[in-house]
C-alpha positions in Angstrom: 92.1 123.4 144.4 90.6 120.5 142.6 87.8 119.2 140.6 85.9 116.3 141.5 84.4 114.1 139.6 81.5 111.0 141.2 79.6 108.8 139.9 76.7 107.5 141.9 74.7 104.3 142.4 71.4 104.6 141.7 69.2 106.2 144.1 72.1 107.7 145.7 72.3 111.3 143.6 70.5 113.0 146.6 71.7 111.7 150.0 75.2 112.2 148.6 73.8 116.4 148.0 72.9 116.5 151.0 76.0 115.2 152.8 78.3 117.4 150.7 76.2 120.5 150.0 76.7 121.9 153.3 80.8 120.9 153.6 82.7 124.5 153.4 85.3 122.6 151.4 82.9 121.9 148.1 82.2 125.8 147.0 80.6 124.7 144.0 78.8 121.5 143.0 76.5 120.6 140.0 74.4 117.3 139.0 75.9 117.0 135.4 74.5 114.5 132.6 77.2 112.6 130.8 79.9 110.3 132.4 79.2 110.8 135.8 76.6 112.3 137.8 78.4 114.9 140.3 80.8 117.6 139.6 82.2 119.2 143.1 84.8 122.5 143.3 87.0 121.8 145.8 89.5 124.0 148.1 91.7 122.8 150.5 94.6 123.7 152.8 97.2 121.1 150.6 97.3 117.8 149.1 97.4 115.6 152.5 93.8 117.8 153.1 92.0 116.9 150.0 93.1 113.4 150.1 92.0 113.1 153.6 88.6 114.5 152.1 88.7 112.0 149.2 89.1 109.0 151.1 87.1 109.8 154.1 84.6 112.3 153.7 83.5 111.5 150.1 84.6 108.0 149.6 83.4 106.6 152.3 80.6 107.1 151.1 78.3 104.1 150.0 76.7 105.8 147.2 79.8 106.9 145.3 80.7 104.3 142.9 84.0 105.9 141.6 85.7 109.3 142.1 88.2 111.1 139.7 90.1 113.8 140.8 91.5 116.8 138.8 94.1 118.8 140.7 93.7 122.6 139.0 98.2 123.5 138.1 97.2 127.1 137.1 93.7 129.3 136.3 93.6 130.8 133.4 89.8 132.0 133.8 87.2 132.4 136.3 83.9 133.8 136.9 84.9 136.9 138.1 86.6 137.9 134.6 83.5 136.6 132.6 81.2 139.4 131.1 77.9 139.4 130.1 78.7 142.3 127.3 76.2 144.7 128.7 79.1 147.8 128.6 81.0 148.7 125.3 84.6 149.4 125.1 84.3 153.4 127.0 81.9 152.1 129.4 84.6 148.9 130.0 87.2 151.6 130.3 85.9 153.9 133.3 85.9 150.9 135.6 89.6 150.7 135.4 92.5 147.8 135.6 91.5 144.6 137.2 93.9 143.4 139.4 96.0 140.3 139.3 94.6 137.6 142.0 97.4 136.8 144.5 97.0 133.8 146.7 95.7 135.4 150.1 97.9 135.4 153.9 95.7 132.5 155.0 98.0 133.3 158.4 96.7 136.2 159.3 93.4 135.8 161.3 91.7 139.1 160.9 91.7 138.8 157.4 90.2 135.8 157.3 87.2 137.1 159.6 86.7 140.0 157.2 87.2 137.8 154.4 84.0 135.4 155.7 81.4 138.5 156.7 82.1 139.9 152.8 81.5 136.2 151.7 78.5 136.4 153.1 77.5 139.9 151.6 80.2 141.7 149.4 78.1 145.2 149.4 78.3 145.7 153.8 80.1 148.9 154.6 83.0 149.3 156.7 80.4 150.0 160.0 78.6 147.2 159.0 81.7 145.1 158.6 83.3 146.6 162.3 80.1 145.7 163.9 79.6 141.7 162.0 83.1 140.8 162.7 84.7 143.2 166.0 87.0 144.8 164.6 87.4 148.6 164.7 86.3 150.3 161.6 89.4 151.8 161.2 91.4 148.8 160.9 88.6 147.0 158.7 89.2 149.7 156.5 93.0 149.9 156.2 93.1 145.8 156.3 90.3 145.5 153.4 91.7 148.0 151.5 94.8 146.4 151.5 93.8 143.0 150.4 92.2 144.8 147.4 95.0 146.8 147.0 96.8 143.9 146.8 94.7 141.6 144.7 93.9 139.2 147.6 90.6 139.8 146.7 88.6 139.9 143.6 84.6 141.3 143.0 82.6 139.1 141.3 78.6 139.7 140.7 76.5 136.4 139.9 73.0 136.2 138.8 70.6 133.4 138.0 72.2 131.9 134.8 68.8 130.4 133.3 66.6 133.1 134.1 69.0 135.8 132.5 69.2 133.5 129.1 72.3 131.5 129.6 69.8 128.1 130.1 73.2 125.9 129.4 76.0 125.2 131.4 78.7 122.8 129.4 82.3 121.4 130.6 84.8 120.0 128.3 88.1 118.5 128.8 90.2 118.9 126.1 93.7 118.2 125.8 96.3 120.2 123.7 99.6 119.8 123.0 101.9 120.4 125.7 104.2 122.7 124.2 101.1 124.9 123.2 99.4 124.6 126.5 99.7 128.1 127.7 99.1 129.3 124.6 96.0 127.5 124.1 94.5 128.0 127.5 95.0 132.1 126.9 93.2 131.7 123.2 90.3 129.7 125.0 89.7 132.2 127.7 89.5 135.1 125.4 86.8 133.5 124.0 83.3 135.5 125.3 81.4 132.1 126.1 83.9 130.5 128.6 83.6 131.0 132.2 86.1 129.0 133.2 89.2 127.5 131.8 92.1 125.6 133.7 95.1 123.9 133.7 94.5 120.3 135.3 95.9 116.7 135.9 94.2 113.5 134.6 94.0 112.2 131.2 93.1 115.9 129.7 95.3 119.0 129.9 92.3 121.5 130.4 89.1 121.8 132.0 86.8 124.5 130.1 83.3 125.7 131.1 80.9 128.1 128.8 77.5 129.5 129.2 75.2 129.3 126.2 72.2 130.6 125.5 71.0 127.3 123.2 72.3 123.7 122.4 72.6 125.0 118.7 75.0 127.8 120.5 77.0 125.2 122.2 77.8 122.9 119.1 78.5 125.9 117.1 80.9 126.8 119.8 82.8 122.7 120.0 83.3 123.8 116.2 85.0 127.3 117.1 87.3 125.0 119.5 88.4 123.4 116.8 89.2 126.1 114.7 91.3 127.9 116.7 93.0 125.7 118.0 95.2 123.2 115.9 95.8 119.6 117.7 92.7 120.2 120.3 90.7 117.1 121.0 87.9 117.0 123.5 87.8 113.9 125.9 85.1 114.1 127.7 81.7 116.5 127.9 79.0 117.4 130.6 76.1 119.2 130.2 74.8 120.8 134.1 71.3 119.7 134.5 71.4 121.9 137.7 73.7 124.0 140.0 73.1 123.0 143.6 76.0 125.8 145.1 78.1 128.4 143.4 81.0 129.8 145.3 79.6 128.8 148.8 76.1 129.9 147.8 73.0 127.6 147.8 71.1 128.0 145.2 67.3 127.4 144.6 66.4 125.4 141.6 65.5 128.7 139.6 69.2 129.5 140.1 68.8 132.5 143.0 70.0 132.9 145.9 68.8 130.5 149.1 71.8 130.5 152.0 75.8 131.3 152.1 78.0 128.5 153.6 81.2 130.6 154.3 84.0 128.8 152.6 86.8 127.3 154.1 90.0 128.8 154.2 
């Protein structure tokens, strides 16, 4: 998994959308003001895979004037963990442990075929699962249950960010010192405001996105960094101007739902 950073010739912001919008490999991709324009999620099978898509699939491209390349080492949040504070602590409580996300069996095919018709809609049944994908509803049942079971797969709800109050979308890399990496990334992530915070290569240590409600919100917030942790510095900062796809969904430009492009696994 990586995190991809272009910068794009003038003129070229939209052509190079539409060529990767629609690429099963990109999950997630925002226009972003700051150092460069374009900020892609990216999954692949293994490093020889993404550089294959770095050099031919995105760098071939005319448009992109230079490409950075953050290779995530280990997540320490995501979406799926992020609340939006609506329960208190007894409410919190009935909906029981989350589990632990394991890497899924990419080997196993039926899986992966259940895996793609939840993608597409996480609330079908186990019929409506047997009759999307061909498998019995027996063994849909006993395989999904199993993968959450297992942790292979994780629930996550989404909603349009802007329209719900959260009209800013920053990402910060920061680096920390090394010794107090882990220890760092876990204080960050506990933080209500982050959505996503990550271990990464590059010249920073740590890639950290939050959802604000203001700019005011977000400065107050850079301060907060700060203050909790000693020796942070942040390197770099984007602000999203809009998210184009989130987690394989295409999104319209009030943030809700257009069309699902299954993603690659």
């Amino acid at each position: 998994m990586a995190y991809v950073e272009v910068r794009c010739s003038p003129g070229a912001i939209e052509p190079l959308i539409d060529q990767l919008v629609s690429d099963p490999r990109v999950f997630s991709l925002e226009q972003v003001a700051g150092d460069f324009d374009l900020f892609l999620s990216v999954v692949t099978r293994g490093p020889a895979a993404l550089a294959h898509f770095l050099s031919h699939d995105l760098g071939a491209h005319d448009g992109a004037l230079s490409v950075n390349t953050r290779v995530s080492l280990r997540g320490y949040r995501e979406g799926s963990s992020w609340r939006v504070r609506a329960l208190d602590r007894d409410q919190r409580a009935q909906l029981g442990p989350r589990p632990a996300w394991t890497h899924p069996d990419a080997s196993s095919s039926p899986d992966l075929v259940l895996l793609r018709a939840l993608g597409g809609d996480g609330r079908r049944s186990y019929a409506e699962l047997a009759a999307v994908t061909g498998i019995a509803e027996p063994t849909a049942r006993r395989r999904l249950q199993r993968m959450i079971r297992q942790g292979e797969i994780l629930f996550r709800c989404d909603f349009a960010q802007q329209l719900a109050g959260w009209r800013l979308l920053a990402t910060y890399r920061m680096n920390v010192p090394a010794d107090r990496l882990d220890d760092a990334a876990r204080e960050l992530s506990a933080l209500p405001d982050v959505r996503l915070c990550a271990a990464v290569t590059g010249n920073c240590n740590l890639l950290v996105s939050v959802w604000s409600r203001s700019a005011e919100e977000t400065a107050r917030l850079e301060g907060h960094f700060g203050e909790r942790i000693p020796g942070l510095s942040i390197t770099a900062r984007t602000v999203t101007l809009r998210t184009v796809k989130r987690m394989g969904q295409l999104l319209h430009p009030d943030g809700t739902a257009a069309e699902h492009i299954p993603l690659e696994m």
